[in-house]
N, C-alpha and C positions, 0 to 999 in steps of 0.2 A: 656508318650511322648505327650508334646504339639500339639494339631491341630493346621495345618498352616492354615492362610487366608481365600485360598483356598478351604480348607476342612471345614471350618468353614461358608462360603457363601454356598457353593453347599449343604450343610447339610438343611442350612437355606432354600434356594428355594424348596429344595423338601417337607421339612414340608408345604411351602404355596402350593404345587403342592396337596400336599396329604389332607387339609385341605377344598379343593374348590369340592372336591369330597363328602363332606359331608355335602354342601349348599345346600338349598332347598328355592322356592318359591322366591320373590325379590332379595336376596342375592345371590340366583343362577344366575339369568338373569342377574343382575350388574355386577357377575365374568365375566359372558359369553361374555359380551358387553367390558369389557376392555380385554380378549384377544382379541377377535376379531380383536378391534381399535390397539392394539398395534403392532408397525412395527419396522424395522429393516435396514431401508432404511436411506440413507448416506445425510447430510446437507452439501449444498456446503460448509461452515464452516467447517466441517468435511474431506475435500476433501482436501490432501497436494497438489493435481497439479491443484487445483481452483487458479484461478488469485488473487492474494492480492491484485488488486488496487479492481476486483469485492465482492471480503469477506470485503472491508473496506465499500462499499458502501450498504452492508446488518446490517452491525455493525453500522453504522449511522441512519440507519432505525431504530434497536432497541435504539438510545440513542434517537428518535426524538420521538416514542413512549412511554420511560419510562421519557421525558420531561411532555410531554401532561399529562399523568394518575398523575402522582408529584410522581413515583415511591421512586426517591432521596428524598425525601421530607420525604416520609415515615417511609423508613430507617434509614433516619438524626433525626425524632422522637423516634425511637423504639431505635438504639443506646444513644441517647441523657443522658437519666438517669446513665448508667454506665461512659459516658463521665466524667458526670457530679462529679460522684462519687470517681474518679481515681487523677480528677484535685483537690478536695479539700481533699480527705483523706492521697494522697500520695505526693500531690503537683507536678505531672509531665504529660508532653500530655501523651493520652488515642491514644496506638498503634495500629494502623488497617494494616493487613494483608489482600489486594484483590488479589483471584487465580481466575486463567484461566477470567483473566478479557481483551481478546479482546483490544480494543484501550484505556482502561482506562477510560471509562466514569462515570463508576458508582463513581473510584476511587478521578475523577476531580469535579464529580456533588457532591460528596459529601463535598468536601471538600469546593465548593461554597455555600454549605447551612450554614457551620457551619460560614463560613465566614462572612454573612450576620443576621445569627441569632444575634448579639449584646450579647450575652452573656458570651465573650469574653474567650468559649470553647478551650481548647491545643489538639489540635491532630497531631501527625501524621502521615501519610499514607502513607504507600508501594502496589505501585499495580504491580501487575507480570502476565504474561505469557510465554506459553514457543514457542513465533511463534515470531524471533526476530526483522520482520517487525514491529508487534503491538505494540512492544516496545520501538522501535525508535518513531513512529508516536503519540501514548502517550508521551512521555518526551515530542516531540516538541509539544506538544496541551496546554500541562502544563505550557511550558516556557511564549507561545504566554499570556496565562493568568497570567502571573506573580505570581502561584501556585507552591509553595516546596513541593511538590509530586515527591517522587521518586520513578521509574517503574526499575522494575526488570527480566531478566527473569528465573522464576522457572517453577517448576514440581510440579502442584499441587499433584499430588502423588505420588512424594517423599521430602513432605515441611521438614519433620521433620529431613532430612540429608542433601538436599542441602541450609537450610535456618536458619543457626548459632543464628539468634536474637531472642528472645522472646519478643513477639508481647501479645496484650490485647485479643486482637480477630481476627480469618480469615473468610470473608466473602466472600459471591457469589453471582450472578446476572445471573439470565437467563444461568445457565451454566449445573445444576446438573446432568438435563436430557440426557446428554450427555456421563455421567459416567455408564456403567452398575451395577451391585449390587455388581459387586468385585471392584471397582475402587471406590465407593460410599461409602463403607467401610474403605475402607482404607483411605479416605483423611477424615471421619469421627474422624476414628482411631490416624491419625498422625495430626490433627489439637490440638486434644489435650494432646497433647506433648509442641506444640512451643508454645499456645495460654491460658492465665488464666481465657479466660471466653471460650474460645472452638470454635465451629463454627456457624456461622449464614450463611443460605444459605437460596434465595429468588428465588423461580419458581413459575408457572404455576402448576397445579395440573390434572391428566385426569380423566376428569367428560365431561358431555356433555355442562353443561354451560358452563365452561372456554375455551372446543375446538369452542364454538361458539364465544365466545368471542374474541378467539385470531385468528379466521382467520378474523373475521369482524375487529380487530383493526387493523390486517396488509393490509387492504386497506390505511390506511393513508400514509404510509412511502412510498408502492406501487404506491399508487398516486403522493406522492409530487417528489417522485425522478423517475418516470417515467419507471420501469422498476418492471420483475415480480420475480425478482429473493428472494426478501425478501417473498411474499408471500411463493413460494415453501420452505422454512427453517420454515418458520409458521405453514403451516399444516402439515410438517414431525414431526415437534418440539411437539405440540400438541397431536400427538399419541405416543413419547416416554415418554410424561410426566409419574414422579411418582403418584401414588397415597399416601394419607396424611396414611393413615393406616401402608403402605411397609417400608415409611420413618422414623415413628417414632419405628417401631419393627425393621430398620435396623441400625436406631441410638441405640436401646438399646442396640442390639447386638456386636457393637463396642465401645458403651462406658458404661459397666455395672454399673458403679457406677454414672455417669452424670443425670440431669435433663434434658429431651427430652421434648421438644415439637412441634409440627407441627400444626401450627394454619393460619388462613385469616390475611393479613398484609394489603391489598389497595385492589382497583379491581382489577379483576383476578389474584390476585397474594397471595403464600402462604410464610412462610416461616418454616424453620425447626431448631433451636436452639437446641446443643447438649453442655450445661455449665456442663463443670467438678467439680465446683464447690460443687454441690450438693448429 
């Protein structure tokens, strides 16, 4: 009989439970140091009775900080070659799937990069989430830009049933860390179902540089918008990060046959590419 999900995650954590008992010397103290850091405590994002006008105003903080670093920029490089690839071999736009993407910025920033690139790149982009405010205020962000993005809202884990199209790739931003290691799994798992190149997901990683990093970058959006609620999501965010090791032993595990990687994309930022391709 098949193991479920379920039984196939919780199998998983215990072999890392049971594996950190066997560290010794630096490797020990690095385990010890990320439980420690890591928490369990709720981001007002996370909060269904937090105010949407105040989660829009922490969501702009993150699109004013993934301005400044060229986060979009990054992304709009690292996808670029398979764009590139889709448009001449098959002759049709290279299809992007964004989940749990908030107001759509990553889905809007990107599609202004490709716009501006001159290399007269076909995409196009579906961004979703499942919070149906974010959804309206995206379309209207897109329209104001004169951008055919269209936002949807789905489940990022359940794409592969409530999301009928087959998409090139599903992407993430600043989201992952929010999913615990069964939910991580599974949008791992059912991305590659709807998706020909899989998933590309783009966070923060918990190491002590990037927790410094990312409380020190949330002074800016803190500052410019006057308030300290974006900082509090920063250092909560910070201690649920995954680490690069988890991600890539939790992408194998739900996609045995895929090419995993978890590598540095920009400052502070990792990403995790799980292509079933390979």
């Amino acid at each position: 009989m098949a193991k479920t999900d379920e039984e196939i995650v919780s199998a998983f954590l215990q072999e890392l439970e049971e594996e950190k008992k066997t560290f010794t010397g630096y490797k020990k103290i690095k385990s010890q140091w990320a439980d420690f850091i890591k928490c369990d405590w709720v981001e007002h994002l996370d909060k269904p009775d937090f105010p949407l006008k105040d989660k829009v105003k922490i969501v702009e903080g993150l699109d004013l900080k993934s301005k400044v670093f060229g986060t979009y920029r990054s992304i709009f490089q690292y996808l670029r070659p398979l764009i590139k690839e889709v448009n001449e071999k098959e002759n049709r736009p290279f299809k992007i799937l964004e989940v749990a993407g908030g107001l759509g910025d990553l889905s809007i920033g990107l599609y202004g990069e490709f716009a501006k690139s001159k290399e007269g790149l076909k995409v196009q982009i579906t961004g979703s989430d499942i919070v149906p405010g974010y959804i309206d205020l995206s379309a209207k962000k897109a329209a104001k830009k004169k951008y055919p993005v269209e936002f949807k809202i789905i489940d990022a884990l359940d794409i592969s049933k409530t999301e009928t199209d087959q998409f090139d790739i599903v992407i993430a931003l600043h989201s992952i860390h929010h999913f615990p290691a069964l939910e991580l799994f599974q949008l791992i798992k059912k991305s590659q179902v709807i998706a020909k190149y899989g998933l590309f997901a783009v966070d923060a990683t918990q190491n002590i540089p990037n927790m410094m990093f990312m409380c020190f970058s949330a002074m800016l959006p803190t500052t410019f918008f006057l308030n300290g609620m974006y900082i509090h999501d920063a250092f909560i965010s910070a201690r649920k990060m995954h680490t690069r090791p988890f991600l890539r032993r939790l992408g194998v595990l739900a996609a045995p046959n895929a090419k995993v990687e978890c590598a540095k994309l920009s400052i502070g930022l990792n990403y995790l590419r799980v292509d079933p391709r390979s």
